[in-house]
LUMKOLDO-466461 format. One line per 3 residues: their letters; for each residue x, y, z of C-alpha. Coordinates in steps of 0.001 Angstrom, whole numbers, always signed. Each point is the difference from the previous one (the first is absolute). Layout:
! LUMKOLDO-466461
a = X/Y/Z ~ ...
***
This chain:
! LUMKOLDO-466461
xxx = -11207/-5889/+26107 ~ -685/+2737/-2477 ~ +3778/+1494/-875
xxx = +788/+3643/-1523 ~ +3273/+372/-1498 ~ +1471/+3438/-367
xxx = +3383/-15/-1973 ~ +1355/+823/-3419 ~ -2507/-1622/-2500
xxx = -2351/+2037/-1778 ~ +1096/+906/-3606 ~ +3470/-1194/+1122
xxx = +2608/-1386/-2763 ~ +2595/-572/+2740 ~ +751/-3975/-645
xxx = +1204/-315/+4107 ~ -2803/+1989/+753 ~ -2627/-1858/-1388
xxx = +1627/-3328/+319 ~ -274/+666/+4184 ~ -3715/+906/-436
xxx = -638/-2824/-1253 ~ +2243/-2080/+2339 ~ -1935/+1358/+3293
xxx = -3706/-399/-1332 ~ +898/-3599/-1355 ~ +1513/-957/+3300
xxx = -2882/+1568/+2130 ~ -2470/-1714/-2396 ~ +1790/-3156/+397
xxx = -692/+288/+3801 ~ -3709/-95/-557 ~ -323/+4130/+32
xxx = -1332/+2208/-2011 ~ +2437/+2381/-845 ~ +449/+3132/-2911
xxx = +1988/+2404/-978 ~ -1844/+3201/+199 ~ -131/+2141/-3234
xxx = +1864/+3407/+1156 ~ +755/+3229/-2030 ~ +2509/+829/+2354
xxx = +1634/+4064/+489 ~ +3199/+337/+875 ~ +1256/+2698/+2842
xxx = +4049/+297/+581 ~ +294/-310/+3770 ~ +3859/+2386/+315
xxx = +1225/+2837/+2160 ~ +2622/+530/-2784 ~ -327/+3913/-1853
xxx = -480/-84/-2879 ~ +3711/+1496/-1568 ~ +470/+1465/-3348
xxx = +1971/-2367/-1485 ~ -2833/-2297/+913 ~ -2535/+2162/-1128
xxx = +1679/-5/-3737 ~ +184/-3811/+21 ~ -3480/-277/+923
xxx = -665/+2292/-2980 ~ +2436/-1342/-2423 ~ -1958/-3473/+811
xxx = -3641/+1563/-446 ~ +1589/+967/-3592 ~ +1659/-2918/-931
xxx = -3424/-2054/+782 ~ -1631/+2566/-1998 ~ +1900/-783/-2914
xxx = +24/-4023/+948 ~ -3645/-189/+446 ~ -1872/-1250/-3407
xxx = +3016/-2455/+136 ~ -963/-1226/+3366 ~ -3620/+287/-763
xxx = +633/-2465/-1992 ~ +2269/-2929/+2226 ~ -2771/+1279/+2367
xxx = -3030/-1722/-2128 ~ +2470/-3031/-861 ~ +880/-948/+3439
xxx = -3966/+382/+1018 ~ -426/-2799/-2372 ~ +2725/-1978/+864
xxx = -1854/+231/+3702 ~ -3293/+242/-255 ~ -1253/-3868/-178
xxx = +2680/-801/+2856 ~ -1574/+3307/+2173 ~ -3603/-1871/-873
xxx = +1008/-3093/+1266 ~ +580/+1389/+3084 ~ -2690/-51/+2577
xxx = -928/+4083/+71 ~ -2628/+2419/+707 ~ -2131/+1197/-2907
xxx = -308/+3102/+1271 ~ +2921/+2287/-205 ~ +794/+2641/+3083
xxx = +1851/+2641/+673 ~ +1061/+2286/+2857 ~ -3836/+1351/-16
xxx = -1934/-2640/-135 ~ +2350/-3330/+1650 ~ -2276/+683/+3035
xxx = -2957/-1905/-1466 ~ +2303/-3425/-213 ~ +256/-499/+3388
xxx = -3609/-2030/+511 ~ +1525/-2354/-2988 ~ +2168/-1551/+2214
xxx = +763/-1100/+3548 ~ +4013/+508/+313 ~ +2376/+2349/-2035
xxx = +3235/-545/-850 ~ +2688/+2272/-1786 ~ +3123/-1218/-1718
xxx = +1829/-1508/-996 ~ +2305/+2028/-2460 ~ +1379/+3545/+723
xxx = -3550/+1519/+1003 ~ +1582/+1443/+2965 ~ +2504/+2227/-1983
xxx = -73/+3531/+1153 ~ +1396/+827/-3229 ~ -3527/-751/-1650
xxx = -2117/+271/+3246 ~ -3531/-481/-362 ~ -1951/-501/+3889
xxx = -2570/-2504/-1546 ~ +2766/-2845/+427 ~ -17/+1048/+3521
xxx = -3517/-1073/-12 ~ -652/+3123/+2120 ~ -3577/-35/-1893
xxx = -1058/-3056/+1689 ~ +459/+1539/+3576 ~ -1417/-2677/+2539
xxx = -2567/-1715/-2488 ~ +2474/-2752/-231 ~ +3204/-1687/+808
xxx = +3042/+1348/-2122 ~ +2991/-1655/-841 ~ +3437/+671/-2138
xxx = +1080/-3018/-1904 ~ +4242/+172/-814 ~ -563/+3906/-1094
xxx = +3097/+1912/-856 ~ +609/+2961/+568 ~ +2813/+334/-2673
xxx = +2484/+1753/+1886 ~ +2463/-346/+3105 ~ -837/+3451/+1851
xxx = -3042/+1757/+697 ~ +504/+3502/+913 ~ -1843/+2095/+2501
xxx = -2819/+727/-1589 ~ -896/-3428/-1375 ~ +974/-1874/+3340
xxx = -3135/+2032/+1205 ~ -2287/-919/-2807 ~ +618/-3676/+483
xxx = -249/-105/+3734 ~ -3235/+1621/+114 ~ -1312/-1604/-2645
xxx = +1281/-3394/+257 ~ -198/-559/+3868 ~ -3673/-1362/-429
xxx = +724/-2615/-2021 ~ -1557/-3764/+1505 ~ +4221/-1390/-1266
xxx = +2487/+1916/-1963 ~ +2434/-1904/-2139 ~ +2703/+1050/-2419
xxx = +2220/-1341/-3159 ~ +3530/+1116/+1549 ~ +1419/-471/+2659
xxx = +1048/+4209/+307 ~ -3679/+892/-179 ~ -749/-2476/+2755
xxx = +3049/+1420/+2247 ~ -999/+3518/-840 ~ -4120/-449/+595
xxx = +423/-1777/+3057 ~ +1999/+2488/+1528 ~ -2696/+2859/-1011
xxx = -3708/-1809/+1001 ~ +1516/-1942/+2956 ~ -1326/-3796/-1231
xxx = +1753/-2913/-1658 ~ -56/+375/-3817 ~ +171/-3025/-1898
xxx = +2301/-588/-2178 ~ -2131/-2335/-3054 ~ +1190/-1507/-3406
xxx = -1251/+1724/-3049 ~ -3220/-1371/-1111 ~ +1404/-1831/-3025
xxx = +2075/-2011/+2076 ~ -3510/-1571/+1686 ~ -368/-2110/-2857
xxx = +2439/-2801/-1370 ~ +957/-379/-3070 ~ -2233/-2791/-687
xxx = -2647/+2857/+368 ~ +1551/+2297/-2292 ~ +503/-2647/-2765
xxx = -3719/-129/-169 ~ -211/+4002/-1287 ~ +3494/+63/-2381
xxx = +94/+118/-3527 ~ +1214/-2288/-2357 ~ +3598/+879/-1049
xxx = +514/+3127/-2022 ~ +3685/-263/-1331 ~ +949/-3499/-1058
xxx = +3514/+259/+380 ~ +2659/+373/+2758 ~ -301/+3791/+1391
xxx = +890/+2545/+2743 ~ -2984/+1654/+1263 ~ +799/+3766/+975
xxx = -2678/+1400/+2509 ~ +750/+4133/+792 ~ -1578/+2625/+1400
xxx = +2751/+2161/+63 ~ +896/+2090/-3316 ~ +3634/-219/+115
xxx = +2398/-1564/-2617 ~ +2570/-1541/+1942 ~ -1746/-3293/+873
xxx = -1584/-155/-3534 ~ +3421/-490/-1554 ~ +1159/-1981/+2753
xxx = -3079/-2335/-582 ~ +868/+18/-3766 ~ +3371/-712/+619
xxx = -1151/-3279/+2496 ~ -2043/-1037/-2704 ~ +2412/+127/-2427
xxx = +2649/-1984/+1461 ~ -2384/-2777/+366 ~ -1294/+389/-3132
xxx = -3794/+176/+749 ~ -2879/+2957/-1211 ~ -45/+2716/+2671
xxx = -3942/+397/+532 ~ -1630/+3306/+1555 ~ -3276/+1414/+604
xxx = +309/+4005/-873 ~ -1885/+2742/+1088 ~ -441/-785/+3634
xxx = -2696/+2215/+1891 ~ -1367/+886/-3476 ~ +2883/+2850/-531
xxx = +1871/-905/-3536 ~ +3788/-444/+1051 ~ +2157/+68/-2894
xxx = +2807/-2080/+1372 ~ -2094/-2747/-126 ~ +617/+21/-3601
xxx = +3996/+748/+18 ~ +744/-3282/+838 ~ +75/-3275/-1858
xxx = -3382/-1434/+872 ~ -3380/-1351/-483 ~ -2650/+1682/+1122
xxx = -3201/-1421/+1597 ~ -2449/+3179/-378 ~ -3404/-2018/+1348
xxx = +1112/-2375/+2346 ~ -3190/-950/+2568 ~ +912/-237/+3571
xxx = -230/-3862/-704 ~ +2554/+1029/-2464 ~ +2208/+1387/+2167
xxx = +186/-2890/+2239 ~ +291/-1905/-3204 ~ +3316/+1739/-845
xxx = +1440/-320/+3070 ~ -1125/-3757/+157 ~ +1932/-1060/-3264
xxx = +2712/+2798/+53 ~ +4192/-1454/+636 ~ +544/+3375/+2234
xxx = -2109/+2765/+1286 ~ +1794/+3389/+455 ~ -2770/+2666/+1912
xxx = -89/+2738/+2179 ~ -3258/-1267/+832 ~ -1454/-1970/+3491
xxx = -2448/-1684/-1837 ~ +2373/-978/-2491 ~ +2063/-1589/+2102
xxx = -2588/-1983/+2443 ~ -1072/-1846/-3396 ~ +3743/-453/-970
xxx = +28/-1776/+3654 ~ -3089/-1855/-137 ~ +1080/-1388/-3478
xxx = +3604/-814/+1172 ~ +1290/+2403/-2366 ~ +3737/+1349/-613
xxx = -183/+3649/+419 ~ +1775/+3360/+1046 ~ -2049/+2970/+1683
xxx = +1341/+3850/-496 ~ -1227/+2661/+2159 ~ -2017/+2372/-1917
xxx = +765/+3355/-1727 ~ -404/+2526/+2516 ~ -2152/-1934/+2615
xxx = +3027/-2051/+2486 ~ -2216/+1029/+2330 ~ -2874/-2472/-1052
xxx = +1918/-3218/+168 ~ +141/-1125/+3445 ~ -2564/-2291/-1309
xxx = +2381/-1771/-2524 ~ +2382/-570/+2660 ~ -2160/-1161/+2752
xxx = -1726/-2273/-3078 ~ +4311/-1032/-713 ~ +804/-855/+3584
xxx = -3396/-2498/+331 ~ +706/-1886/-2718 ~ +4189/+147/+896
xxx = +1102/+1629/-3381 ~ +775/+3471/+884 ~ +3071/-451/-2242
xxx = -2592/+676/-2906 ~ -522/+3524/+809 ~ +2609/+2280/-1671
xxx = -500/+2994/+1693 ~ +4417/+286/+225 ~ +1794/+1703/-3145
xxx = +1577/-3174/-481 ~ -2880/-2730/+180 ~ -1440/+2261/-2492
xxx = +2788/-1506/-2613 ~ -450/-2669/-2634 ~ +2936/-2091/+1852
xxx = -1496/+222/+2677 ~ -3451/-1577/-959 ~ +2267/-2211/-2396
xxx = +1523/-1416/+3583 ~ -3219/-504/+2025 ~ -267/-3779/+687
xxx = -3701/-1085/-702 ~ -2771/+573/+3036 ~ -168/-3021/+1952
xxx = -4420/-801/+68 ~ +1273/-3795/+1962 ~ -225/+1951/+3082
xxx = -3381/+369/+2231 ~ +114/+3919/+387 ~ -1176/-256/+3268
xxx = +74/+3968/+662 ~ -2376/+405/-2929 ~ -2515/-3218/+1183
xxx = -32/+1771/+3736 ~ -763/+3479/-1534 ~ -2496/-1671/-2264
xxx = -1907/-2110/+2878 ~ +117/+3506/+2352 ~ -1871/+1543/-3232
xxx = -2494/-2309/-160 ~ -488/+73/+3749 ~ -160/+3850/+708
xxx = -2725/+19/-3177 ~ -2056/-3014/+1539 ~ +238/+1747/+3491
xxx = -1726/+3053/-901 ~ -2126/-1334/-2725 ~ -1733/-2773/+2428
***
């Protein structure tokens, strides 16, 4: 079976994002498929009913400055990341051509089924239809693979954008369990609830793509999104009272962050994606605000402690349903005071003796609901 993949790939530098790429054309491949990502220049349209205020009309023009001023700067993290990415992004089975909202019409005789996800295509914050695969129309079966939608609430407007445009759809499946409650409710059909794509493949599998190990030393690996301070000096503080080298990875998303640089670190500005995994693979403790972060912390029996990001508590129903399969939901520290050094200081050590069999059932439902629909 010929396999199109439409998620967040082309050009990316997201280490999640093109870690879960990967993940879903290696385990499609593995089933004797042909499957590829599909090289998309995607546009981005902000499904909202909300006016546009004037407080939030100066912020959006105070931003358009501030990247104005930021930009040969980020130009430049930009072009390092690309690197960084490039030979990974190769190694992945892809189109050669590269489409975009125009022309992603003429990739439909490539391939027999379509799938979108997984990752946050479905965010009507950064809306683009193509990963509704509303350009295939009835040429061929369409499925979702664990896409997230990003958020808990749709409003109005974009419950009517996804119902008419998702309702065609051969099987629908989500990342959280909210976007599976919320969907189901709107197109009137079961919707799935699958495992992110990186969870498909065991460890064994991932060992064959990670690095060799980058710091030689005992270290805490800190993993953020989010630009805040807080947990920086609360990660310097951990690593200081166990007297290891706090290790980061700056600049995430290609925007130069200066506290990145406040605190006591080292800093790892060309890590691969097999470098990332590497880091996580070797690292004492993981502190993120990232999913991805924290499925490799879990699939390398890791200690770690996940933070809800800056801004964005509204993204992280994933980390907690992720928590609650693997029985650990003590990790998140989304309350004031789990967010305090004591508090990780008094965390007894994740127990990986147990069979996690709420994360085996989700997995084997995954695998099922993809076999279903690609057969």
């Amino acid at each position: 079976m010929r396999i199109g993949i439409l998620t967040h790939f082309h050009k990316s530098t997201n280490y999640g994002g093109v870690l879960q790429a990967y993940a879903l054309c290696r385990f499609l491949n593995d089933q004797g498929h042909s499957a590829k990502q599909i090289l998309y220049k995607h546009s981005v349209i902000t499904i909202s009913t909300t006016h546009m205020t004037c407080k939030k009309l100066f912020e959006k023009v105070r931003e358009r400055i501030k990247k104005k001023i930021y930009h040969k700067r980020n130009l430049g993290i930009k072009h390092r990341m690309e690197a960084a990415f490039l030979d990974f992004r190769e190694s992945v089975p892809h189109t050669y051509q590269e489409y975009t909202s125009e022309t992603i019409k003429n990739v439909i005789s490539n391939f027999d089924i379509f799938i979108t996800g997984s990752d946050q295509v479905w965010n009507p914050i950064w809306f683009d239809p193509a990963y509704m695969l509303q350009f295939v129309g009835d040429s061929a079966p369409k499925i979702s693979y664990a896409a997230s939608m990003g958020v808990g609430v749709l409003d109005q407007e974009q419950e009517l954008v996804f119902k008419s445009q998702i309702s065609d759809f051969a099987g629908v499946s989500v990342r959280e369990k909210t976007a599976s409650d919320i969907l189901t409710t709107l197109i009137g059909k079961e919707v799935k609830v699958c495992v992110d794509p990186t969870l498909l493949l065991s460890v064994n599998e991932w060992e064959k793509i990670a690095s060799e190990r980058l710091i030689n030393e005992k270290y805490v690996f800190l993993y953020l999104f989010g630009e805040g301070i807080r947990v920086r000096k609360l990660a310097q503080s951990f690593a200081e009272f166990h007297g290891m080298k706090l290790v980061v990875i700056p600049d995430l998303l290609g925007k130069y962050r200066k506290n990145d640089r406040i605190i006591n670190s080292e800093i790892i500005n060309d890590a691969t994606p097999s470098g990332f995994i590497s880091l996580i693979k070797y690292a004492d403790y993981v502190l993120t605000d990232s999913f991805h972060a924290c499925v490799f912390s879990l699939l390398y029996h890791k200690e770690f402690f996940a933070f809800p990001r800056d801004g964005h508590i509204k993204m992280e129903s994933r980390i907690v349903d992720l928590m609650n399969m693997f029985e650990c939901s003590e990790r998140y520290c989304v309350e004031k005071d789990s967010g305090s050094l004591n508090y990780l200081l008094s965390c007894v050590p994740i127990d990986y003796t147990g069979e996690f069999k709420a994360f085996e059932k989700a997995k084997q439902e995954s695998v099922d609901y993809l076999l279903k629909y690609i057969s």
